[in-house]
C-alpha positions as a Markdown table, in Angstrom:
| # | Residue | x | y | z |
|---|---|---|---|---|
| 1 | Unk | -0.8 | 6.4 | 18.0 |
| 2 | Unk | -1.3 | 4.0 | 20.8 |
| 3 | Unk | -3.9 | 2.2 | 19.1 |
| 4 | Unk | -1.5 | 2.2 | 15.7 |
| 5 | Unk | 1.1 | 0.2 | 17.3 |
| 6 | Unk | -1.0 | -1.7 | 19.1 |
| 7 | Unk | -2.3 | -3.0 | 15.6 |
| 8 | Unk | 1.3 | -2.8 | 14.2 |
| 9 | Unk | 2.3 | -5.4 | 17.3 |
| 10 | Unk | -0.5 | -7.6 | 16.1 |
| 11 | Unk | 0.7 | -7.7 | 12.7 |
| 12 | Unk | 4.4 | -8.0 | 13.4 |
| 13 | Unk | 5.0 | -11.7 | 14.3 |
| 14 | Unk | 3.3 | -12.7 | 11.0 |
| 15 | Unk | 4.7 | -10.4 | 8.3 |
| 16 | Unk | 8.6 | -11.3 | 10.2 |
| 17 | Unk | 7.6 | -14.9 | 9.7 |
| 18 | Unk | 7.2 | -14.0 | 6.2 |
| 19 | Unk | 11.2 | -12.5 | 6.2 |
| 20 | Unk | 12.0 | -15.1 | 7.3 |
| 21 | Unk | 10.6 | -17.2 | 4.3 |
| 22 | Unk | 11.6 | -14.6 | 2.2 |
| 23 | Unk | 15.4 | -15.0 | 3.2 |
| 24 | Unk | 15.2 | -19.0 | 3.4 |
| 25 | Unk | 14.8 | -19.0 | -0.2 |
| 26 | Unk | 17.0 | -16.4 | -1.1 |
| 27 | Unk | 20.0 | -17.1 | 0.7 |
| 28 | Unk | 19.7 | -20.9 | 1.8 |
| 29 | Unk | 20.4 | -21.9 | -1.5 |
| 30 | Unk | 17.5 | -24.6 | -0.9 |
| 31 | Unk | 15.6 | -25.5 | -4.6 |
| 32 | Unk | 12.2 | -23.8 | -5.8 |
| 33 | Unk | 10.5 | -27.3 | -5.1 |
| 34 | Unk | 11.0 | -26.4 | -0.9 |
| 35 | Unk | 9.2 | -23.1 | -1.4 |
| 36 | Unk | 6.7 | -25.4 | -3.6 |
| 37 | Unk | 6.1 | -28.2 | -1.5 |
| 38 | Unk | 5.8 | -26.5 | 1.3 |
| 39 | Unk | 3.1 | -24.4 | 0.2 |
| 40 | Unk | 1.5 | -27.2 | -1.7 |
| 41 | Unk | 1.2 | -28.7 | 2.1 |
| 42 | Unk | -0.1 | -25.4 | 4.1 |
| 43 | Unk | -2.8 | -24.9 | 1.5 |
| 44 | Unk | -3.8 | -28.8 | 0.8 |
| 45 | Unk | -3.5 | -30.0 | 4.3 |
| 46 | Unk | -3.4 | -27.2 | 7.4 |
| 47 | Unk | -5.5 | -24.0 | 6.3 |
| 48 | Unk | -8.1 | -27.0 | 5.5 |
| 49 | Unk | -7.8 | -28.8 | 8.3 |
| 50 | Unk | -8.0 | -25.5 | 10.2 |
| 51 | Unk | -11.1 | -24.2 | 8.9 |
| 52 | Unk | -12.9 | -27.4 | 9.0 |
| 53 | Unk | -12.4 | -27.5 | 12.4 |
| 54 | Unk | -13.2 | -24.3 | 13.4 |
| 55 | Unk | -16.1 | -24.4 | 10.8 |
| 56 | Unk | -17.8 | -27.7 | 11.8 |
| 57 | Unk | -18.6 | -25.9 | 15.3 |
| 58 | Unk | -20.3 | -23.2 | 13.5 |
| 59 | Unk | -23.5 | -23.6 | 15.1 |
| 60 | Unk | -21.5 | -22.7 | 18.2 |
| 61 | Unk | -19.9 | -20.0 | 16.9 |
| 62 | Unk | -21.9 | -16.0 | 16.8 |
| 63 | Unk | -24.7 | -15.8 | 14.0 |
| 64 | Unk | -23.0 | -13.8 | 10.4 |
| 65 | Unk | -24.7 | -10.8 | 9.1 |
| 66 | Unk | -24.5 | -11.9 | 5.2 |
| 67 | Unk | -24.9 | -8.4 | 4.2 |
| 68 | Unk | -21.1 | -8.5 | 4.9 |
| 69 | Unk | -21.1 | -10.0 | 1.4 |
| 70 | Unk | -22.4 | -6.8 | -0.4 |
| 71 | Unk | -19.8 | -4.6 | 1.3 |
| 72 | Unk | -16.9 | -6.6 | 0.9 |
| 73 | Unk | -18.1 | -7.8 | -3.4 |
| 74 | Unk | -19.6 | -4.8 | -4.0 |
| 75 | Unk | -16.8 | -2.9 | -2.9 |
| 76 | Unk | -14.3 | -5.6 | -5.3 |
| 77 | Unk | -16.9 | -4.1 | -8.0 |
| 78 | Unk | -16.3 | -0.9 | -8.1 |
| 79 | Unk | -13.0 | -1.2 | -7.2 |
| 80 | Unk | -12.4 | -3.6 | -10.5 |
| 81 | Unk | -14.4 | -0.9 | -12.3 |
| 82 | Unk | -12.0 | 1.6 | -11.3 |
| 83 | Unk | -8.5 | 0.0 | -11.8 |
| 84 | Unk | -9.7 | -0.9 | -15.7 |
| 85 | Unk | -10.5 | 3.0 | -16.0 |
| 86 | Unk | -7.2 | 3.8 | -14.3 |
| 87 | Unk | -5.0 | 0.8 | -16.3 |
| 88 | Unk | -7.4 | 2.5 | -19.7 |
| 89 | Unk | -6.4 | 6.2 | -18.6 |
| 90 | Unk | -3.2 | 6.2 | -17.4 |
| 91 | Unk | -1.4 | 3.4 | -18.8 |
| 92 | Unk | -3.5 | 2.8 | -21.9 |
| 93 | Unk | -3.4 | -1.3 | -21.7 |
| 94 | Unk | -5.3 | -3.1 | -24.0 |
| 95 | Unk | -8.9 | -5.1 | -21.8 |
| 96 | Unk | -7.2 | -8.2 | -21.5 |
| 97 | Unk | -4.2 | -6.3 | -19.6 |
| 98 | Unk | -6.8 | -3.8 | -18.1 |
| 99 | Unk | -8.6 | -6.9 | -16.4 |
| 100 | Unk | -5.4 | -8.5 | -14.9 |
| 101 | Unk | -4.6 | -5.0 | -13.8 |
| 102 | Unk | -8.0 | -4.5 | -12.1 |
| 103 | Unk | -7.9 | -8.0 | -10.4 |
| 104 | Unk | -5.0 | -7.0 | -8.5 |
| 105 | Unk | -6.4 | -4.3 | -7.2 |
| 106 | Unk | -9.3 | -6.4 | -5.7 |
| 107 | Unk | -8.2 | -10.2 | -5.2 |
| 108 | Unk | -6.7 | -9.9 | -1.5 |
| 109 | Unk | -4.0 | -13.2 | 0.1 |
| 110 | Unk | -7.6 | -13.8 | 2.5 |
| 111 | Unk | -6.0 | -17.9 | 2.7 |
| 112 | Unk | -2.4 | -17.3 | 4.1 |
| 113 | Unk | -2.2 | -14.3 | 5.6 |
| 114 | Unk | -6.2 | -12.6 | 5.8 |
| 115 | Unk | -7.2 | -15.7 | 7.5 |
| 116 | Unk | -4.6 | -15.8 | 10.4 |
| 117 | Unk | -4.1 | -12.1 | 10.9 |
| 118 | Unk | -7.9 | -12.0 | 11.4 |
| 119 | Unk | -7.9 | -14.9 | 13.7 |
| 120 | Unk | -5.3 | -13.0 | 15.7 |
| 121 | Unk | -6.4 | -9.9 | 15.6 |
| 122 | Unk | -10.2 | -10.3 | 16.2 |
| 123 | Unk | -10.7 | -13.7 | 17.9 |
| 124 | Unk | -12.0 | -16.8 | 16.5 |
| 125 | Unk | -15.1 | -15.1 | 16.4 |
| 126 | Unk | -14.1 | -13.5 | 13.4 |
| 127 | Unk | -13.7 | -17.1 | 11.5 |
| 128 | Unk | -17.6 | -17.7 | 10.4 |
| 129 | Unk | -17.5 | -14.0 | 8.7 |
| 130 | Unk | -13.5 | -14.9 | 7.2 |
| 131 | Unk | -15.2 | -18.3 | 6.0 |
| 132 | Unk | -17.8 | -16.8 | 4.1 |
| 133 | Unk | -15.5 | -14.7 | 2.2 |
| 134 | Unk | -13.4 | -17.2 | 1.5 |
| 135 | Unk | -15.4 | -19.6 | 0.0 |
| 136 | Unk | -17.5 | -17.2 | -2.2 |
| 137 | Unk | -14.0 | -15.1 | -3.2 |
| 138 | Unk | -12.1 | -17.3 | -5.4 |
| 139 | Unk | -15.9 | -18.2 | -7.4 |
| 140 | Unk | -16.9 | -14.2 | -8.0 |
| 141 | Unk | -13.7 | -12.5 | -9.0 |
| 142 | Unk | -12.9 | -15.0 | -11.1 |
| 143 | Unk | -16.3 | -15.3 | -12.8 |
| 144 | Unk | -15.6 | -11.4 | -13.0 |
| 145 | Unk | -12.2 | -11.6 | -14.5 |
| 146 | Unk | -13.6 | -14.2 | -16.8 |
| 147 | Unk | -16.2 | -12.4 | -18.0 |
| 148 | Unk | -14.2 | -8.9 | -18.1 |
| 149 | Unk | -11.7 | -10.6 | -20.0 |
| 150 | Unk | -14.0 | -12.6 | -22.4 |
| 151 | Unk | -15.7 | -9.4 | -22.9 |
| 152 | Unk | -13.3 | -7.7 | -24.3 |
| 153 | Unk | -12.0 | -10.4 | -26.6 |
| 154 | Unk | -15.4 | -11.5 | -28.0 |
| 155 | Unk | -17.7 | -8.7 | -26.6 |
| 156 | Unk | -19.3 | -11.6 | -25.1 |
| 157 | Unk | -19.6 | -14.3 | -22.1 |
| 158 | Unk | -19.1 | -18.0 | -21.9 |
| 159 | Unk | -20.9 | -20.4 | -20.4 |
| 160 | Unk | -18.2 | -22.7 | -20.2 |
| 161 | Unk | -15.9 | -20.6 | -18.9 |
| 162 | Unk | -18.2 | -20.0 | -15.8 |
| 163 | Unk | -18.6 | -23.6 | -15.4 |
| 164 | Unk | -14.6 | -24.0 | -15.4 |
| 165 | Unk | -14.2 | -21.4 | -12.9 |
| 166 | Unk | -17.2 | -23.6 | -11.0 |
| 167 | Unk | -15.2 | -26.4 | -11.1 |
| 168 | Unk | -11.9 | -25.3 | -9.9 |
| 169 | Unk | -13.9 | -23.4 | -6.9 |
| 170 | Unk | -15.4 | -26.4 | -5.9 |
| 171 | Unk | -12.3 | -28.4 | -5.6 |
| 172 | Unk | -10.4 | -25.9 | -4.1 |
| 173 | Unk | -9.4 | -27.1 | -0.9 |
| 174 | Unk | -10.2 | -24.6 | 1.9 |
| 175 | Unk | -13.7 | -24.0 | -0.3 |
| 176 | Unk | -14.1 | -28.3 | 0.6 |
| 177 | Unk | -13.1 | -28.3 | 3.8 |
| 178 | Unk | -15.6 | -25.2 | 4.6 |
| 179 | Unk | -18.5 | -27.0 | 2.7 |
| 180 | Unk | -17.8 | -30.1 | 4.4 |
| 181 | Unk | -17.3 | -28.4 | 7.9 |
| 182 | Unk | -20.7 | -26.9 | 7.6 |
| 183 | Unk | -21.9 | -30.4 | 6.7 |
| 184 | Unk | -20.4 | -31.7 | 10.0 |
| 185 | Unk | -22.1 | -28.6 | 11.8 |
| 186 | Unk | -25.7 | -29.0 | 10.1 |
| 187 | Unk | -25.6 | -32.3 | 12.4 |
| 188 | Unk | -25.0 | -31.0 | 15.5 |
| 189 | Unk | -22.9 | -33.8 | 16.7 |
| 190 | Unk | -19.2 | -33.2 | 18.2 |
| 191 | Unk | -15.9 | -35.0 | 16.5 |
| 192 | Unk | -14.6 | -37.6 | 18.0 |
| 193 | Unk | -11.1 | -36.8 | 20.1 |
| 194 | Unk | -9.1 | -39.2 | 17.5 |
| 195 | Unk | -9.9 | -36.5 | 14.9 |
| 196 | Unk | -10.1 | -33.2 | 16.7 |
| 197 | Unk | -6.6 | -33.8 | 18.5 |
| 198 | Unk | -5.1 | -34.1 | 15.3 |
| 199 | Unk | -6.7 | -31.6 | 13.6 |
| 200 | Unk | -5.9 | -28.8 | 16.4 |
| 201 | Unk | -2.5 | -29.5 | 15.9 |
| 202 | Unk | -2.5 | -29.4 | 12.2 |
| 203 | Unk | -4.5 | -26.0 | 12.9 |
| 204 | Unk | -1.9 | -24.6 | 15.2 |
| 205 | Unk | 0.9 | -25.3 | 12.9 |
| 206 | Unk | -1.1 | -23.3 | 10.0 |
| 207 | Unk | -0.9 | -20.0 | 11.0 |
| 208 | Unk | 3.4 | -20.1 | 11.2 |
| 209 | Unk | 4.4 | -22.0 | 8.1 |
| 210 | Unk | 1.6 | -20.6 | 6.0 |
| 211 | Unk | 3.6 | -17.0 | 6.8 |
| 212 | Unk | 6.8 | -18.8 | 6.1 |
| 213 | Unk | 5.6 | -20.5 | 2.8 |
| 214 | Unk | 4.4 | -17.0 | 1.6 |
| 215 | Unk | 7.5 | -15.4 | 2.4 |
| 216 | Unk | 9.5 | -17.9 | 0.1 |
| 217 | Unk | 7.3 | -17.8 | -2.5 |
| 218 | Unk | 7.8 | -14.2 | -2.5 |
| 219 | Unk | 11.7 | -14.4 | -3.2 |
| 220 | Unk | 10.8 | -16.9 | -6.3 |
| 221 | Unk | 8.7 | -13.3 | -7.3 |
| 222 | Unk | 11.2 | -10.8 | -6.8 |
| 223 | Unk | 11.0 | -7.0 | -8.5 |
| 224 | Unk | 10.6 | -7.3 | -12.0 |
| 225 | Unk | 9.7 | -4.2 | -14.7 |
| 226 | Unk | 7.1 | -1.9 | -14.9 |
| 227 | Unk | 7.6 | -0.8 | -11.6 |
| 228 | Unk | 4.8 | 2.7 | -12.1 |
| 229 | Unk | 2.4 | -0.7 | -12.6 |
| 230 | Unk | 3.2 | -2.4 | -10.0 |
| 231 | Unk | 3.2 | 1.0 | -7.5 |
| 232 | Unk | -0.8 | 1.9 | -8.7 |
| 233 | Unk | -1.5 | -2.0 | -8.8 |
| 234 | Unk | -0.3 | -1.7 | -4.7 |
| 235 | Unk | -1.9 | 1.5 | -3.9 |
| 236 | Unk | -5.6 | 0.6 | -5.3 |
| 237 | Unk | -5.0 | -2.7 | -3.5 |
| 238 | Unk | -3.9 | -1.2 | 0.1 |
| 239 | Unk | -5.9 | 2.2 | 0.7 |
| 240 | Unk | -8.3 | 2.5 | -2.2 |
| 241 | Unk | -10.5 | -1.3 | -1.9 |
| 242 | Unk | -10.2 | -0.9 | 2.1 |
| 243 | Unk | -11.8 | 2.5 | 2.1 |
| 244 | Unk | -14.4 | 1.7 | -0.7 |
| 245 | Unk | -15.3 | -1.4 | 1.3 |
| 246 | Unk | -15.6 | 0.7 | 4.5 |
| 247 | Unk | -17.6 | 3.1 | 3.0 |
| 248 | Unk | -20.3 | 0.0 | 2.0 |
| 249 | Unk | -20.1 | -1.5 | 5.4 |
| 250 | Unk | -20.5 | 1.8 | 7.1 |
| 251 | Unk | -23.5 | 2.7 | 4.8 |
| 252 | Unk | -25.0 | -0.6 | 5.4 |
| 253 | Unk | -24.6 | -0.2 | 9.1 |
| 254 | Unk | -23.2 | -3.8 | 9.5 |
| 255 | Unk | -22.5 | -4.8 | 12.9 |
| 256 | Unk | -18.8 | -4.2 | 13.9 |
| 257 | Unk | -17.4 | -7.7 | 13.9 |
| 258 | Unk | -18.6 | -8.1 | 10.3 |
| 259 | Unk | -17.7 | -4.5 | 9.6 |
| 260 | Unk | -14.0 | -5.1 | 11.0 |
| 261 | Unk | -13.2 | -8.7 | 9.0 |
| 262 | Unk | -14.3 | -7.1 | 5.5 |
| 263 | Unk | -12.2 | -4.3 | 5.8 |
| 264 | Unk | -9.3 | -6.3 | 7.2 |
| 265 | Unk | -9.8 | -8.8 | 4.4 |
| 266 | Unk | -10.0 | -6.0 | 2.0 |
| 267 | Unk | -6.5 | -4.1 | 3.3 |
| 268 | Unk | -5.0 | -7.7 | 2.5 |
| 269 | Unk | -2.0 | -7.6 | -0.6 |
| 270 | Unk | -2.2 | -9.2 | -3.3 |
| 271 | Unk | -3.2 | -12.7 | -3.5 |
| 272 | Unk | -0.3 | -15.3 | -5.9 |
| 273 | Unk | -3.7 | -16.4 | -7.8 |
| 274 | Unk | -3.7 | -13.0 | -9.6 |
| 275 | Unk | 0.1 | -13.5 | -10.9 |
| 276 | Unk | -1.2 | -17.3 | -12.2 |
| 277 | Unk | -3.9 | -15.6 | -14.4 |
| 278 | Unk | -1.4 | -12.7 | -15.6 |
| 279 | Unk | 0.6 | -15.9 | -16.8 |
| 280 | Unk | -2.5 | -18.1 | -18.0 |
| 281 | Unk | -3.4 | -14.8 | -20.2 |
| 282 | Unk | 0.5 | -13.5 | -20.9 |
| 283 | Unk | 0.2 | -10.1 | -20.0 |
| 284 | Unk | 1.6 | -7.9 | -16.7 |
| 285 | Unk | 3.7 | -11.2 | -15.7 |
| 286 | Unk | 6.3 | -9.0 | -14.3 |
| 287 | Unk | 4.7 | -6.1 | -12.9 |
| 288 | Unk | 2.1 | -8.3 | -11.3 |
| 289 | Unk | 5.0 | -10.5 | -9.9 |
| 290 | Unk | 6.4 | -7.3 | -8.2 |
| 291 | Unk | 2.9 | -5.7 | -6.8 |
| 292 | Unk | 2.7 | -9.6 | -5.0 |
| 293 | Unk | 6.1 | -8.4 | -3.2 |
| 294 | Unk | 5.5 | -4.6 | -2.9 |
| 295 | Unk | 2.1 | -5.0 | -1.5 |
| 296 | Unk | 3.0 | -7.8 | 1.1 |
| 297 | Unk | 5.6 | -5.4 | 2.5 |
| 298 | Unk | 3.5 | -2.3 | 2.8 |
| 299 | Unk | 0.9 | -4.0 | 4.0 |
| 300 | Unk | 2.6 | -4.6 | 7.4 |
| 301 | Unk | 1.7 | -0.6 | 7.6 |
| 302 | Unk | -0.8 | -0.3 | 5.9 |
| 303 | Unk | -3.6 | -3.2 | 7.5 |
| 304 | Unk | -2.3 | -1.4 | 10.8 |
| 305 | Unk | -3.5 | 1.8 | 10.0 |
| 306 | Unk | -6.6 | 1.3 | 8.2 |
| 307 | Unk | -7.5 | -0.8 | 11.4 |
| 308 | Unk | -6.0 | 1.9 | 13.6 |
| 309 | Unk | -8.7 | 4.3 | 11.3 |
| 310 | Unk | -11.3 | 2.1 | 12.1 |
| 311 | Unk | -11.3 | 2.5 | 15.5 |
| 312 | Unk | -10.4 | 6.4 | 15.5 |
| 313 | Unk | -13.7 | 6.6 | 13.8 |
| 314 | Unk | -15.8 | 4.5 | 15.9 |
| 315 | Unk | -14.6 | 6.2 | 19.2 |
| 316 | Unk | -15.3 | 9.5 | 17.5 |
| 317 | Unk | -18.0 | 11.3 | 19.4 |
């Protein structure tokens, strides 16, 4: 119990910052375009400018075991594998819907809230192992959605789809400002003080308003139809990918760093990229909108407890 709040405590501060967003756009009577400039700025400006500063002192930072990659994707695999049986079985969606459905229940908010719950919770030691989910995320489950989805339409894949999904990865910018942090890194040489001043205080103001702009871009959200959806889309999201991905890091034997940020990233909700495709492909628009704001809200329980699991099981004689 004592090691559940403790995580609960670690969690609090952010998911009430995200309340707070939450009830700034829904009773300020402010515009849509605050809640969209302001995430516009958290995810151009400060999560970059945070991760390539903590990333361009890489060399600094402890060594990655990259076998963390094959628990926390191979763990997204089976888990998309499932949730298209489950959306097949149970609500008998058609494999366009069955892909959205199944993205849901793997594509976790790493940027705006994995990234700073995992800085707070493990130490900046955490960030090499966050990073390298990060930038490989957004690139694999959306080459697997891609390919899920052109599957089922053509019974084939496309090339230039892939190199789309390339693209927009690349240009993505927390996936630029990693690549160009490890650049800074590979040289060995420190920044200057005219550019690390600055960008620690970008980076401390990251953590707060990225909570803030999730929270109001929640409200825009709100709880749609399809609620039975939007319930299974949560639950394969919050207990089902965190304990596959356990299973894979335990059975790997990664170190417990490593072993502690995949889970953590995988007990994350819903990430807003996975209501963008439902709309790009017209299907589960509502019920996907609702799982963004169910899952957020559970998972200031849930991430405790699977966390709280975690180390129940590695105390256990």
């Amino acid at each position: 119990m004592n090691s559940f709040l403790h995580h609960v405590a670690l969690a609090a501060p952010f998911f009430t910052l995200v309340f707070v967003g939450y009830l700034l756009m829904r009773f300020s009577g402010w515009p849509r375009s605050m809640s969209e400039n302001l995430s516009q700025f958290v995810f151009s400006v400060l999560i970059p400018a945070m991760l390539f500063r903590l990333v361009s002192d890489y060399s600094k930072l402890p060594p990655v075991d990259a076998r963390l990659m094959i628990a926390f994707f191979g763990g997204c695999l089976i888990v998309f594998a499932i949730g298209r049986l489950i959306a097949w079985k149970l609500f008998a969606l058609d494999g366009v819907s069955q892909s959205v459905f199944a993205l849901g229940g793997v594509f976790s908010n790493n940027v705006l809230l994995g990234l700073p719950l995992a800085t707070a919770a493990l130490g900046e030691a955490a960030i090499p192992s966050v990073a390298l989910v990060i930038v490989f995320n957004a690139l694999i489950l959306w080459t697997l959605l891609t390919v899920s989805i052109e599957w089922a339409r053509h019974g084939s894949f496309s090339v230039h789809g892939f190199a789309k999904t390339l693209r927009g990865v690349l240009t993505n910018p927390c996936v630029a400002s990693i690549i160009a942090g490890l650049l800074v890194s590979a040289t060995g040489r420190s920044l200057p003080t005219a550019v690390t001043v600055p960008l620690n205080l970008l980076a401390q103001a990251a953590s707060p308003l990225a909570m803030i702009a999730l929270g109001m871009g929640l409200a825009e959200y709100g709880l749609r139809g399809g609620w039975r959806i939007s319930v299974t889309i949560s639950a394969v999201k919050l207990i089902l990918q965190p304990l596959v991905v356990w299973g894979l890091a335990e059975a790997l034997g990664l170190p417990l760093m490593e072993k502690r940020v995949v889970v953590l990233l995988a007990s994350m909700s819903l990430g807003a990229n996975v209501y963008l495709m439902s709309r790009q492909f017209k299907v589960l628009e509502g019920p996907i909108a609702s799982s963004l704001v169910l899952s957020t809200g559970l998972a200031a329980l849930t991430t405790p407890l699977v966390m709280t699991l975690i180390d129940v099981a590695l105390h256990a004689p």
